[in-house]
N, C-alpha and C positions, 0 to 999 in steps of 0.2 A: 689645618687638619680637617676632613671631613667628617665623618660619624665612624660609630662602632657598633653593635650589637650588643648587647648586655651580656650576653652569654660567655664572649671574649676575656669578661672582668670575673667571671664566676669562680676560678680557681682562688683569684685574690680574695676575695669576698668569704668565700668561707661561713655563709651567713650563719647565727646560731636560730633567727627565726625571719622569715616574710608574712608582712603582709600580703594580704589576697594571692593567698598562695595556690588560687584554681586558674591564675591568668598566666599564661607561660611567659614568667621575663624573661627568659631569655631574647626573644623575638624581642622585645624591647630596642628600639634604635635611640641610643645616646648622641648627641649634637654637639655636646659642651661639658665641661669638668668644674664645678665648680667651688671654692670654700664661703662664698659669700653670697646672701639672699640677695642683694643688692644686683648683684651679676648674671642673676640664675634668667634665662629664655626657655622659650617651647622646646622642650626636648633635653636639657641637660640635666646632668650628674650632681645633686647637690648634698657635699659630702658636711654633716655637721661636727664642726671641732668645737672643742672646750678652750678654753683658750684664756689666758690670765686676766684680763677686763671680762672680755664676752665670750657667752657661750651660743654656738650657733645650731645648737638645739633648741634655743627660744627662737628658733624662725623659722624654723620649718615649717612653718604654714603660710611664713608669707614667699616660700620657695616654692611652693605646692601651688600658689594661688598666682604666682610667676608662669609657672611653664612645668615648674621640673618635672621628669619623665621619672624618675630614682629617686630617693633619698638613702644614702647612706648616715647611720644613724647607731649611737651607742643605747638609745632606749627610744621605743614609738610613745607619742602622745597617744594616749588612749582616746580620746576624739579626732584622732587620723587616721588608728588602722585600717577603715573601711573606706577613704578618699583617694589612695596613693598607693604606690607598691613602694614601701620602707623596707631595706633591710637594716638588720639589727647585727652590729659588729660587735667583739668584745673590747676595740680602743682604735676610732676614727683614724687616732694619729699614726697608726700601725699599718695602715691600708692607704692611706688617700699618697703617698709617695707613686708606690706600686702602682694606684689604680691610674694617677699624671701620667708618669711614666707609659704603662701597657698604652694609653688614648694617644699618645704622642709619636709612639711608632718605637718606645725604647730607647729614644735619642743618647741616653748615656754610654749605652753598649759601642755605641760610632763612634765615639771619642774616647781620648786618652782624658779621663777627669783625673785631675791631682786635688787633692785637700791640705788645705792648712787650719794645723790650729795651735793655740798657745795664748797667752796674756797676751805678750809683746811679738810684735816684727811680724803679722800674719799679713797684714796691707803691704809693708813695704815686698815681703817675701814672693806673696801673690801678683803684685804689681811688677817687679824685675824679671820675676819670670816669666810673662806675659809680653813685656816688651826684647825680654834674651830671645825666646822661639819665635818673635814678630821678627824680630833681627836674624834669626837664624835661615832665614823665609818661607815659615811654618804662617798657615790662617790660626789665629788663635782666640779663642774668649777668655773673658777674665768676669768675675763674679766677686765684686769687693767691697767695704767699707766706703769707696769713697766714689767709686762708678762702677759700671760693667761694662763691657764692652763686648762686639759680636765681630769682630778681625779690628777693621778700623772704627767703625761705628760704636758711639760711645751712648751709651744712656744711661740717665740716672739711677742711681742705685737710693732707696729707702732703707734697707736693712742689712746688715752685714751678711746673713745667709739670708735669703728670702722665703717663702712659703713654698711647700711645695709643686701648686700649679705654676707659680712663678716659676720656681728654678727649669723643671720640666719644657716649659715655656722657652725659657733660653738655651736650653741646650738642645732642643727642636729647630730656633732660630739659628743657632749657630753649625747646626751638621747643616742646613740647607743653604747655610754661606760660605761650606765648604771649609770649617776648620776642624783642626785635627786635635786640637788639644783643648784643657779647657782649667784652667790655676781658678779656685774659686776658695774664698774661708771659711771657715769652718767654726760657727758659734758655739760658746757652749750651752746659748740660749736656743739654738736649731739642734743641737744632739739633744739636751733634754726634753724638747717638745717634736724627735723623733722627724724634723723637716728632711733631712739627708737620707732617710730609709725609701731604700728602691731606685736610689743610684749607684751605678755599676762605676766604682772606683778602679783607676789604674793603681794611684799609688797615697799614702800620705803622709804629712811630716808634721813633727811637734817642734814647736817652737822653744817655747819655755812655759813655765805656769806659776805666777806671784798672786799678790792675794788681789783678785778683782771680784765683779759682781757678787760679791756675797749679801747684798740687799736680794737676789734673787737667789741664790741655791742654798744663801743661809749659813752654810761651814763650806770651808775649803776643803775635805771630805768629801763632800756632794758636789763640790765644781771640779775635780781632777776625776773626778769619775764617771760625771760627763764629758771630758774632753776624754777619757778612755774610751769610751764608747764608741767615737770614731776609729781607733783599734781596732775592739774586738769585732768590727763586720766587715773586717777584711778577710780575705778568702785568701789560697794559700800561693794562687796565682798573682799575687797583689805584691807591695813592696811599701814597709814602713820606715821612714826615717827618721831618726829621734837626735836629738839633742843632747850629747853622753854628759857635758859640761852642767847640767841641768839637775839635782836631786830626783827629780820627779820623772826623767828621759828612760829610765830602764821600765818603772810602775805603768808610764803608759804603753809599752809593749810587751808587759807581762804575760797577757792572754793571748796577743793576735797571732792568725794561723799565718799573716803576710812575711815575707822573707823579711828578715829585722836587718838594718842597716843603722849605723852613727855616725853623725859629726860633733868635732873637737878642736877647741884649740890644743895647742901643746904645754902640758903641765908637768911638773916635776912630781907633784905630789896630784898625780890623778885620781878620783875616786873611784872611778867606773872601772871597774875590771871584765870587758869583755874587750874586743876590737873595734879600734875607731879607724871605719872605712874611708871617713876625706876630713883629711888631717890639716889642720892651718894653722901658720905661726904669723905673728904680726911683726914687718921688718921695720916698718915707720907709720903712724900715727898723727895726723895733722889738720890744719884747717883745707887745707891742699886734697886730703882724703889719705888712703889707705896705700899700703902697701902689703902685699902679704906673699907667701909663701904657704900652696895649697896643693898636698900631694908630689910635691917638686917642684912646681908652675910656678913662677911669680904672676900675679897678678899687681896691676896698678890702678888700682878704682878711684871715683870721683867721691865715693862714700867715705863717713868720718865715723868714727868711734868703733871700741871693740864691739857694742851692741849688732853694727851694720857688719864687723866683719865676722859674726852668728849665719845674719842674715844671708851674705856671701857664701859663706860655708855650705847652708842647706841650698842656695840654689843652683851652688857648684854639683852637690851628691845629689839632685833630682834628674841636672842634667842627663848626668853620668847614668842613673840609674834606667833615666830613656833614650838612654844608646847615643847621645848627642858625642865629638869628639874634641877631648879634653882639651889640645890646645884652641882647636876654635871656640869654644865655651869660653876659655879664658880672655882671647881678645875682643869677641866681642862683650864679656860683662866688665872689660876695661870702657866699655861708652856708654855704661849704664847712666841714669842720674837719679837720685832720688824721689822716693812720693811724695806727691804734693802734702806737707803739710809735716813730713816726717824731715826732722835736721835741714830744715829748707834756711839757705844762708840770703841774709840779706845786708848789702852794705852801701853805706855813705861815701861821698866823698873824702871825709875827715878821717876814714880807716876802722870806723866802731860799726860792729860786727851784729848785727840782729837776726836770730835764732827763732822758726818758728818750730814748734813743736807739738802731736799730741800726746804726748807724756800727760795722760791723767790717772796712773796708778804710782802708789809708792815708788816701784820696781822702775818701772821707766824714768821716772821723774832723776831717780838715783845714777841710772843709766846714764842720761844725756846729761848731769850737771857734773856726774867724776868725767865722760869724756874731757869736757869743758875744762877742767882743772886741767887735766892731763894734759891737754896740749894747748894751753894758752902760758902765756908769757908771764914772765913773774910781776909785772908791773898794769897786765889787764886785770882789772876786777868783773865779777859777775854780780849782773843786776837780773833778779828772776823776777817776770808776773804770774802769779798763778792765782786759780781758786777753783773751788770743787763745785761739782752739781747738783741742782739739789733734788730733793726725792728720788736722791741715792744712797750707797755705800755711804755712812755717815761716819764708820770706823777709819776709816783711809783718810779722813781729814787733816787732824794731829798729826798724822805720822806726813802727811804732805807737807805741813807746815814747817815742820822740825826738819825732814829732811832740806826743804829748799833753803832753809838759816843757816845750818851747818856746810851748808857748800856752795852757798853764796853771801857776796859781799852785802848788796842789799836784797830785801825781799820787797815786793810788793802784793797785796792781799786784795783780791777785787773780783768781780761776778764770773760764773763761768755761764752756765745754762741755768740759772736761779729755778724754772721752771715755776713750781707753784711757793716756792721758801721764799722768805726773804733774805737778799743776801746779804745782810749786817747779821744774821745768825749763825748763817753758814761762815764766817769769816771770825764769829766768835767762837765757832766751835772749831776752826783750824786750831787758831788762837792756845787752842787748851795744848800742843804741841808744842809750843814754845817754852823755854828756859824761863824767860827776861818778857812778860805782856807789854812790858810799857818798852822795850827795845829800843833805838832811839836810829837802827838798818832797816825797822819794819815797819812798813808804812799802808795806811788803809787805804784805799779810792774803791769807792762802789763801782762807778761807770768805770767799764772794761778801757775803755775808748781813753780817759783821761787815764789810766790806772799806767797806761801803753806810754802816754807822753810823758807823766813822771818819771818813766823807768830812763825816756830818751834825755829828760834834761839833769838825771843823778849820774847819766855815761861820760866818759871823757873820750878821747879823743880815740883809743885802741880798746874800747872797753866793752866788753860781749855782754849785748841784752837778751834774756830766755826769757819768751815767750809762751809759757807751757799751757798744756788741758785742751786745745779746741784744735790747734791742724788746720787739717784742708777745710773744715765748718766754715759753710756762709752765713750764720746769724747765730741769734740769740735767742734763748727760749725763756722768755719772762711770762709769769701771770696766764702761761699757757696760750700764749702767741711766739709766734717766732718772727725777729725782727732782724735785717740784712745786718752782719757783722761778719767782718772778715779781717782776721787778724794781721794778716801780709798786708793788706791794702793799709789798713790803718798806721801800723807797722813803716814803711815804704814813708807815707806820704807824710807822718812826724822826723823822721829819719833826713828827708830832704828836705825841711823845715828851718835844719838847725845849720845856722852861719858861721 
């Protein structure tokens, strides 16, 4: 992108006051968009956010003493007014979408953007659809937890939603590579810090909603009503689809003006009483994968558990909802495979079964361990490792702990992302979740790494090891380093170890 005029951003802006308001900004030529002093050169946009560590109203000077042409800004330093042309917004976060957005050329409006959001199944959901319309022979991006992608070209993804020059950023890159769609997730930490305002959605779907991040929103309250949030700024040209199967699937489309769509399995005793538009019954359930019946279709997927055929479900009705045709959708999400780190199957020679998993909420955790029951043999046992992270949700601990005891044979208790805790604490405060402390199926290892080969040498011969909490993650965050760990790899190579 080249430059713009100030003048261009003036409706978004809406200033309530400017500095040196006798020099025409307008005539102002912007170069750059930027959220960080770090970033800022001659001539760009430097928007200051508040932001839950930093606030980038303390730099405004060193953004001023960069280049920047503009400050956008929730209050001027009174020993700046007279150095810069500052405007004064009434909430940065409200504006700095919009203002990406208008400097980028509008990139969202080019593309079909889909959103997901929900606790569970947003990665995998995002990711099948990305590779269903890749399959379909659509250019596509993806915007996710564990990469993003621009058609084929894969880059690393930092944050589950990104910031908004970022996002803007890619969906720039991605209309000038020539894709038409664009599956991206949908945080409830980027709805409530407003990242997604000023992208033009096609459509979006909810997933589920169990108790997560409440170290940040506090109450589950204030976390379902930022994933509403992504609803209510849907327009009436839009299309939402919700999850009827879900308590919470009706409450997140309460308000939106977007045509309301649902998927469901089929229940005898349904709760939801309106219509469920892509209906699916589950005919077989296996380590093989899925079998279902969806809207009349059979499908035969390589996906396992009822959680994946949720997942299924909404990327059958997104399809559907973007004109795709139903039986080709259906043969081709029969070659889907699943995302890295989600129900990723790994096995031995000797027939024992190792499960990697990011199940670090109750709700998931629960998810992948009744599959586990469900279609395992009466004579496999389940060996879980888990453990929680720290300088987080400290209430999900207990309730991880107990649930992994109760529907598995053994447990093993050991570090996830320790981060700044130590984790003999976090493992004591699982601990508090359990029946029986001194157990004699629940066993401690700190090190991830050995926690992984205990689990391999309590397995026999048919016997499923769950690896939950980390997924596709390539390390470990201790003492506020991060160090290479990768659960499959380790996983794998204890696995062909054993004789």
């Amino acid at each position: 992108m080249g430059s713009m005029k100030l003048s261009q951003l003036t409706d978004i802006l809406t200033p309530d006051s400017v500095s040196e308001a006798n020099i025409r900004i307008g005539d102002i030529e912007i170069t750059d968009v930027v959220i960080s002093s770090q970033l800022v050169k001659q001539g760009s946009l430097f928007i200051a956010l508040a932001g839950t560590k930093v606030d980038g109203h303390d730099f405004i000077a060193d953004a001023i003493e960069r280049g920047a042409a503009v400050v956008v800004c929730e209050r001027i330093p009174k020993e700046l007014i007279h150095k810069n042309i500052c405007i004064q917004v009434p909430d940065t976060h409200l504006v700095a979408g919009p203002i990406a957005s208008r400097f980028f050329g509008d990139p969202s409006h080019k593309l079909k953007v889909i959103g997901v959001t929900g606790t569970n199944g947003k990665t995998t959901t995002t990711t099948l659809l990305y590779k269903l319309f890749e399959n379909l022979g659509y250019k596509v991006g993806l915007i996710s937890t564990i990469q993003n992608y621009i058609h084929k070209k894969e880059l690393p993804a930092t944050h589950t939603t990104p910031d908004p020059i970022t996002l803007h950023t890619l969906f720039r890159d991605m209309v000038d590579a020539g894709c038409e769609y664009c599956f991206m997730e949908v945080s409830s930490h980027a709805l409530d810090q407003k990242r997604v305002v000023g992208i033009e959605f096609t459509g979006a779907i909810f997933t589920n909603a169990t108790h997560d991040h409440l170290d940040y929103h506090m109450t589950f309250e204030a976390y379902l009503s930022a994933k509403q949030g992504l609803f209510d700024m849907l327009h009436d040209h839009m299309w939402a689809l919700a999850n009827a199967d879900d308590e919470n699937g009706e409450f997140m489309l309460q308000n939106t003006k977007a045509m309301q769509h649902y998927y469901g399995l089929t229940h005898e005793d349904h709760h939801f009483s309106g219509k469920i538009n892509f209906e699916g019954t589950i005919i077989e359930n296996s380590f093989n994968g899925l079998v279902m019946d969806i809207n009349g279709k059979k499908l035969v997927s390589n996906l396992v558990g009822v959680f994946n055929a949720y997942n299924l479900l909404a990327i059958f009705g997104a399809a559907q909802l973007l004109d795709e045709d139903a039986d080709l959708v259906i043969e081709k999400m029969g070659e889907l495979e699943s995302a890295d780190g989600r129900f990723q199957m790994v096995r031995n020679s000797r027939g024992t079964i190792g499960i990697i998993d990011y199940a670090h909420t109750p709700d998931a955790l629960e998810n992948v361990l009744a599959t586990l029951r469900d279609i395992k043999k009466t004579d496999q046992r389940i060996i879980t490792v888990i453990g929680c992270g720290g300088n987080r949700d400290t209430l999900k601990r207990p309730v991880m702990a107990r649930i992994a005891r109760e529907l598995s044979d053994f447990v093993v208790l050991t570090a996830d992302n320790p981060r700044g805790e130590e984790p003999l604490a976090i493992i004591e405060s699982m601990k508090h979740g359990l029946d029986n402390p001194k157990d004699d199926a629940v066993f401690e290892v700190i090190d991830r790494a050995e926690a992984i080969e205990n689990a391999v040498s309590l397995a026999g011969d048919n016997d499923i090891i769950l690896i939950a909490g980390k997924g596709h993650e390539t390390y470990q965050e201790i003492k506020g380093e991060k160090f290479h760990f990768n659960d499959r790899e380790v996983l794998e190579e204890k696995l062909r170890q054993v004789k």
